[in-house]
N, CA, C and O of each residue as an XYZ file, in Angstrom:
420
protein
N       0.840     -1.176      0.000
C       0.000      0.000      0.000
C       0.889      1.244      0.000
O       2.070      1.387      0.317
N      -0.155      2.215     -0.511
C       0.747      3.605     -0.095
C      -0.366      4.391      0.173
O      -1.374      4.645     -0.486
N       0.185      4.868      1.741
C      -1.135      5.850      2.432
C      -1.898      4.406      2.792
O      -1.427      3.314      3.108
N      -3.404      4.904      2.593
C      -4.415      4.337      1.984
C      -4.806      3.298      1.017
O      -5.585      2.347      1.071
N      -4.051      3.761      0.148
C      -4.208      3.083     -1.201
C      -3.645      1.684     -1.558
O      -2.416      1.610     -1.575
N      -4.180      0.832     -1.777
C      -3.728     -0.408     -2.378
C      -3.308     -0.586     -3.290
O      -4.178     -0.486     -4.155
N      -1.892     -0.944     -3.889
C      -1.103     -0.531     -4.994
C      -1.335     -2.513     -5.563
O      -1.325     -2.761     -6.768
N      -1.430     -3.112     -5.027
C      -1.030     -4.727     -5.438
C      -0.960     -5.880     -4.186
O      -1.475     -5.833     -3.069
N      -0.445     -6.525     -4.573
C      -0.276     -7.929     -3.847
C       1.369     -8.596     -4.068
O       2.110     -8.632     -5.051
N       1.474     -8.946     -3.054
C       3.123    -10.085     -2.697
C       2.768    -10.967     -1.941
O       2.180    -10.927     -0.860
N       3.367    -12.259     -2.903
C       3.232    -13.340     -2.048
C       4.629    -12.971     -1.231
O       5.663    -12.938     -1.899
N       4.685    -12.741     -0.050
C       5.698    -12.470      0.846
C       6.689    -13.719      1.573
O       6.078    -14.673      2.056
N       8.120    -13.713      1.645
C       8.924    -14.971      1.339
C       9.739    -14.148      2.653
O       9.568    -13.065      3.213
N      10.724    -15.302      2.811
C      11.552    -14.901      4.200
C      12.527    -14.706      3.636
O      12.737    -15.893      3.387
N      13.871    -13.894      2.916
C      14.694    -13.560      2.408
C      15.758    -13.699      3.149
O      16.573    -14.580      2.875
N      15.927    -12.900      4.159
C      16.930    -13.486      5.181
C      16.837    -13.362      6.457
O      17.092    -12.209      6.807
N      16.508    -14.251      7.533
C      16.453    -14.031      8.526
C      16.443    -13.583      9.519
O      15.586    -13.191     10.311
N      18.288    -13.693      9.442
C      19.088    -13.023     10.423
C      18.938    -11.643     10.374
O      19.204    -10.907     11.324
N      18.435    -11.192      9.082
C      17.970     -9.984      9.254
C      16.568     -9.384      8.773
O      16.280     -8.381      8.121
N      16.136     -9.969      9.109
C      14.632     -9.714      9.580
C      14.125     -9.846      7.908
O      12.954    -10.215      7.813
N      14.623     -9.672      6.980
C      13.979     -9.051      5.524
C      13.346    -10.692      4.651
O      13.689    -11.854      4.431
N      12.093     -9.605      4.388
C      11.010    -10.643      3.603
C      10.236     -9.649      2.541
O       9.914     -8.484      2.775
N      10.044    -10.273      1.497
C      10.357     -9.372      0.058
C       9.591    -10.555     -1.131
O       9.533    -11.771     -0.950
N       9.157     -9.945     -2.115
C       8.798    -11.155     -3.535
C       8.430    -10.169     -4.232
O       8.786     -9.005     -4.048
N       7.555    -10.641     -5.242
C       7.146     -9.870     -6.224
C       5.629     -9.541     -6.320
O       4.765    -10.417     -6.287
N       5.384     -8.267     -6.437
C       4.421     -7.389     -6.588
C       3.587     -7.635     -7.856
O       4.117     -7.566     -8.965
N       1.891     -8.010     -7.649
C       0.970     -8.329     -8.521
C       0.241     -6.967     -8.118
O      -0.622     -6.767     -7.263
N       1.025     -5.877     -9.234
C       0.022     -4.637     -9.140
C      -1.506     -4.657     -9.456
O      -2.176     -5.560     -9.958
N      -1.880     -3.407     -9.023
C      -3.121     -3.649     -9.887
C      -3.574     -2.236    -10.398
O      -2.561     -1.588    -10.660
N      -4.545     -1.624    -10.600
C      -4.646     -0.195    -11.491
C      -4.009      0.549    -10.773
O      -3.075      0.975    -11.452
N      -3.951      1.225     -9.124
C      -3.662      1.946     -8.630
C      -2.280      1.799     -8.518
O      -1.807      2.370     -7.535
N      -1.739      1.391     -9.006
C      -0.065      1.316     -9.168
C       0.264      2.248     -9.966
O       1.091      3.113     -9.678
N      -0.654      2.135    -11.600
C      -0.388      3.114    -12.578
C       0.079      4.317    -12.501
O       0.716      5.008    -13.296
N      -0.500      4.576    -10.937
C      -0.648      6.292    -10.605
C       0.894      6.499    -10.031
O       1.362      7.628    -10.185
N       1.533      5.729     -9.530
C       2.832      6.024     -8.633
C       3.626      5.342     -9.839
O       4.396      6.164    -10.337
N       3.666      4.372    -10.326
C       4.865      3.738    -11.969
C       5.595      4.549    -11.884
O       6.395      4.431    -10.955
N       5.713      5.748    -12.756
C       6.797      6.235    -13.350
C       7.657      7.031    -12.170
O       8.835      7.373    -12.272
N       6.824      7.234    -11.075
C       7.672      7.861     -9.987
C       8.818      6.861     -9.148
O       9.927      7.071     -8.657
N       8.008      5.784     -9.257
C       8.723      4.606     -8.629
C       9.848      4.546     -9.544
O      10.975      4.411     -9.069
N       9.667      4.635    -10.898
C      10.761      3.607    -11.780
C      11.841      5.190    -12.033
O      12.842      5.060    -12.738
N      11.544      6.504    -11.450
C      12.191      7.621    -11.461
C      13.370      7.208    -10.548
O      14.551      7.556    -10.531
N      12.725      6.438     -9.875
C      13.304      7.054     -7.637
C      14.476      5.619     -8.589
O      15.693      5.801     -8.579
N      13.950      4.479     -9.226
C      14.936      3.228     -9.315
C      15.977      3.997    -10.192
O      17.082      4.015     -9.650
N      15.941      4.473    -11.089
C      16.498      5.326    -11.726
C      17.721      6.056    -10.925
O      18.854      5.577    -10.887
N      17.415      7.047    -10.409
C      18.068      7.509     -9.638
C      18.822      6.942     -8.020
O      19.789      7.444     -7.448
N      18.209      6.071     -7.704
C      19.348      5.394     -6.268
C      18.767      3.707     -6.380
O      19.120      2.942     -5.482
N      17.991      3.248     -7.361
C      18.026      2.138     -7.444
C      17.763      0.917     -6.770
O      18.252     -0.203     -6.627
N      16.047      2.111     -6.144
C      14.759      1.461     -5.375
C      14.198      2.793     -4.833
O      14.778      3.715     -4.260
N      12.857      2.623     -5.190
C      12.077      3.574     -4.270
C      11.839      2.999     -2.741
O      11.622      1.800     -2.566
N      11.904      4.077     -1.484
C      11.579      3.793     -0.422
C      10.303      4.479     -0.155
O       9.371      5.060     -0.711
N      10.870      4.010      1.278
C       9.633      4.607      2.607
C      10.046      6.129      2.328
O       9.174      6.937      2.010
N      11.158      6.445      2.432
C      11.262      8.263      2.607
C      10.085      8.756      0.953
O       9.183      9.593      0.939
N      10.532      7.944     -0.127
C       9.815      8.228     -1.396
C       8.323      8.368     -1.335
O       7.718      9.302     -1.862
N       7.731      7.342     -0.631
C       6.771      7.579     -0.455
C       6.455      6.342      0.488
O       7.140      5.320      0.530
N       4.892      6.679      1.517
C       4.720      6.341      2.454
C       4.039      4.623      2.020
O       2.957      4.104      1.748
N       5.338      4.281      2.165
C       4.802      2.221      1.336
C       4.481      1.805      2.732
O       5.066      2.155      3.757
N       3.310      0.883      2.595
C       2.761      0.068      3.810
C       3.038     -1.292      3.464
O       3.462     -1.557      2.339
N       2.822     -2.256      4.397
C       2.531     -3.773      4.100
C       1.703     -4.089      5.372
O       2.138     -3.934      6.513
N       0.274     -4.617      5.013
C      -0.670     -5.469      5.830
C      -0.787     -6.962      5.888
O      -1.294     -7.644      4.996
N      -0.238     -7.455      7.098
C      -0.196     -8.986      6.972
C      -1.592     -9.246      7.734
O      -1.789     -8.673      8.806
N      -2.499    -10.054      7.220
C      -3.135    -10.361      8.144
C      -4.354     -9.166      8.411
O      -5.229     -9.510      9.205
N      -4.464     -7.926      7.869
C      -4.694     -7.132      8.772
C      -4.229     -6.014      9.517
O      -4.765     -5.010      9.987
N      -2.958     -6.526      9.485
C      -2.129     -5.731     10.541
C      -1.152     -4.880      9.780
O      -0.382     -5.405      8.975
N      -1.153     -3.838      9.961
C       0.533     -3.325      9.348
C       1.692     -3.629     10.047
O       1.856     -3.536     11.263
N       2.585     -4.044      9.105
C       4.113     -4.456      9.491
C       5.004     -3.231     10.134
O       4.994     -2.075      9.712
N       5.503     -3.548     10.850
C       6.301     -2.045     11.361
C       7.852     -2.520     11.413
O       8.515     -2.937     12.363
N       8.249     -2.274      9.830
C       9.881     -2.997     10.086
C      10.849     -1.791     10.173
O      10.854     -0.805      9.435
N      11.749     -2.085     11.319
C      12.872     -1.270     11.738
C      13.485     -0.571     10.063
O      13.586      0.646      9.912
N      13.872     -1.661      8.833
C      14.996     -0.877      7.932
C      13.802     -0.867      7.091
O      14.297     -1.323      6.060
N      12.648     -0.677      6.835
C      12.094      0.368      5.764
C      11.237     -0.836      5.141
O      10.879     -1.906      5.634
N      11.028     -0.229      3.793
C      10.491     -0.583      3.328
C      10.824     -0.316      1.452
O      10.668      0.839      1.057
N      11.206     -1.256      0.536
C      11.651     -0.542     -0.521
C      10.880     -0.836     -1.887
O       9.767     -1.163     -1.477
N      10.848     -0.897     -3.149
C       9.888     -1.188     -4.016
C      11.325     -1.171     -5.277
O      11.583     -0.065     -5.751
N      11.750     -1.773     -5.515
C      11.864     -1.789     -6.880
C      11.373     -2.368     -8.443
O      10.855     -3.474     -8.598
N      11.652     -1.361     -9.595
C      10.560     -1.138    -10.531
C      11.824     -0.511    -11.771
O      12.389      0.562    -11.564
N      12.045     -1.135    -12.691
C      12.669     -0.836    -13.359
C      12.073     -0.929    -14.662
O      11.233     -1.818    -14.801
N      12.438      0.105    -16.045
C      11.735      0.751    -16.814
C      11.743     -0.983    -18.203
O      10.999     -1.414    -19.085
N      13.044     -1.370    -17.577
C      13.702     -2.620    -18.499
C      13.420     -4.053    -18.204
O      13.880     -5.021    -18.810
N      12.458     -4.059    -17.017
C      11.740     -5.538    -16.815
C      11.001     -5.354    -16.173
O      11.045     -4.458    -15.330
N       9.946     -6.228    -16.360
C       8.521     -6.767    -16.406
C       8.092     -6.506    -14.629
O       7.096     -5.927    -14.196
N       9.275     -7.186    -13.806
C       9.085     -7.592    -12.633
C       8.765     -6.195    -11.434
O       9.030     -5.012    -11.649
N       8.104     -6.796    -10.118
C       8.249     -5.296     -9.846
C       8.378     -6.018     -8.105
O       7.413     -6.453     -7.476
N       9.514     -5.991     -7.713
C      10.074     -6.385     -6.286
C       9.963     -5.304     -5.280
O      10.106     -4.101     -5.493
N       9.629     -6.014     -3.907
C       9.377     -5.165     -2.853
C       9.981     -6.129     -1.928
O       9.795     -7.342     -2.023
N      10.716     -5.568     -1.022
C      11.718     -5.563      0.187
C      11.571     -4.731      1.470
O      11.505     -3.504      1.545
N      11.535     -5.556      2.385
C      11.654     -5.071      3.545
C      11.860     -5.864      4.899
O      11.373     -6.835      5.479
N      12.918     -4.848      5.096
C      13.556     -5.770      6.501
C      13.635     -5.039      8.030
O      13.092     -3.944      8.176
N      14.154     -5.522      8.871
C      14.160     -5.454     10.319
C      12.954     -5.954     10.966
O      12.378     -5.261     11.805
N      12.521     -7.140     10.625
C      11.189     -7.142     11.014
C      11.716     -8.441     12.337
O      12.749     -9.090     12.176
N      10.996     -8.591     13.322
C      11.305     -9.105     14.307
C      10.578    -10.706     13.980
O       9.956    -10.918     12.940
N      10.774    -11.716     15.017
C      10.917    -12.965     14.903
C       9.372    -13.385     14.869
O       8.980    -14.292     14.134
N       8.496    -12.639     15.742
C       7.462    -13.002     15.455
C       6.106    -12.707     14.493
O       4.966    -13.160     14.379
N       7.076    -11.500     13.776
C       6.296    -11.543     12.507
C       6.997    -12.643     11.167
O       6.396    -12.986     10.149
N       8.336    -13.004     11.542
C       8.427    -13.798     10.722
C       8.280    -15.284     10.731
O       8.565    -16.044      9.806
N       7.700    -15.656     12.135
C       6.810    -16.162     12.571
C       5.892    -16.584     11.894
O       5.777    -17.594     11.200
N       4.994    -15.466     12.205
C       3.363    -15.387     11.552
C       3.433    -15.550     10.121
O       2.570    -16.303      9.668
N       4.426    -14.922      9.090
C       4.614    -15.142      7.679
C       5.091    -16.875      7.624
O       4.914    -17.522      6.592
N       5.467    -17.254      8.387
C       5.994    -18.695      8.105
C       5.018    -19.506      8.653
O       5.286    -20.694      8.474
N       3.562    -19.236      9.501
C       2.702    -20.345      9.201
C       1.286    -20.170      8.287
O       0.298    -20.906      8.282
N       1.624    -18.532      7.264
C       1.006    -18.615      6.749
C       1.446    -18.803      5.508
O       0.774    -18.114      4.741
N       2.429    -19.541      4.845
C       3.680    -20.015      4.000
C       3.080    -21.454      4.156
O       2.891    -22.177      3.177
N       2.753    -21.882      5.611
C       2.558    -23.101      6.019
C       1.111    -23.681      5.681
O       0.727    -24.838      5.510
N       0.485    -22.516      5.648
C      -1.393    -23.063      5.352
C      -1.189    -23.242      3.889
O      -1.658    -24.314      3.507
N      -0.822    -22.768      3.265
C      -0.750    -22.881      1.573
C      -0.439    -24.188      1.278
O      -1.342    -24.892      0.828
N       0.889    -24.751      1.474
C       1.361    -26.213      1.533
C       0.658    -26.770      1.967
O       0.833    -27.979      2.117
């Protein structure tokens, strides 16, 4: 999300542990259109849009995630894909992402 707004969907993955970061790929949907080219500006220039760029959320569950190192989006003008990252997140949200990893299986 940003603000309010619902930009897409991530199936959300545990990337690395030890440091909290869990990240995949982004199934936009129209309201993405509106932020695109700003996002793929910000990748452009430092090569990921953040939290300072604009106010990116993630709701697990319901809940918003509150991770210590941010939150990032990358979006590049030269592939398809559109990755989102974010880490410092503590053990028991990666926890909660790993038994809902677990209901799917």
């Amino acid at each position: 999300m940003i603000e309010d707004e619902k930009i897409g969907e991530v199936d959300l993955k545990i990337i690395d542990e030890s440091m909290g970061v869990i990240g995949g790929l982004l199934i936009a949907n129209v309201n993405y259109v509106k932020y695109k080219t700003a996002i793929q500006d910000h990748y452009d220039s430092f090569g990921i849009s953040n939290i300072h760029d604009f106010d990116y959320l993630i709701i697990l569950d319901d809940v918003e995630l509150k991770p210590a190192g941010g939150i990032g989006v990358t979006d590049s003008k030269d592939f398809d894909e559109i990755h989102v990252e974010s880490g410092g997140h503590n053990p028991s949200t990666l926890n909660k992402l790993r038994q809902e990893q677990d209901k799917i299986l």
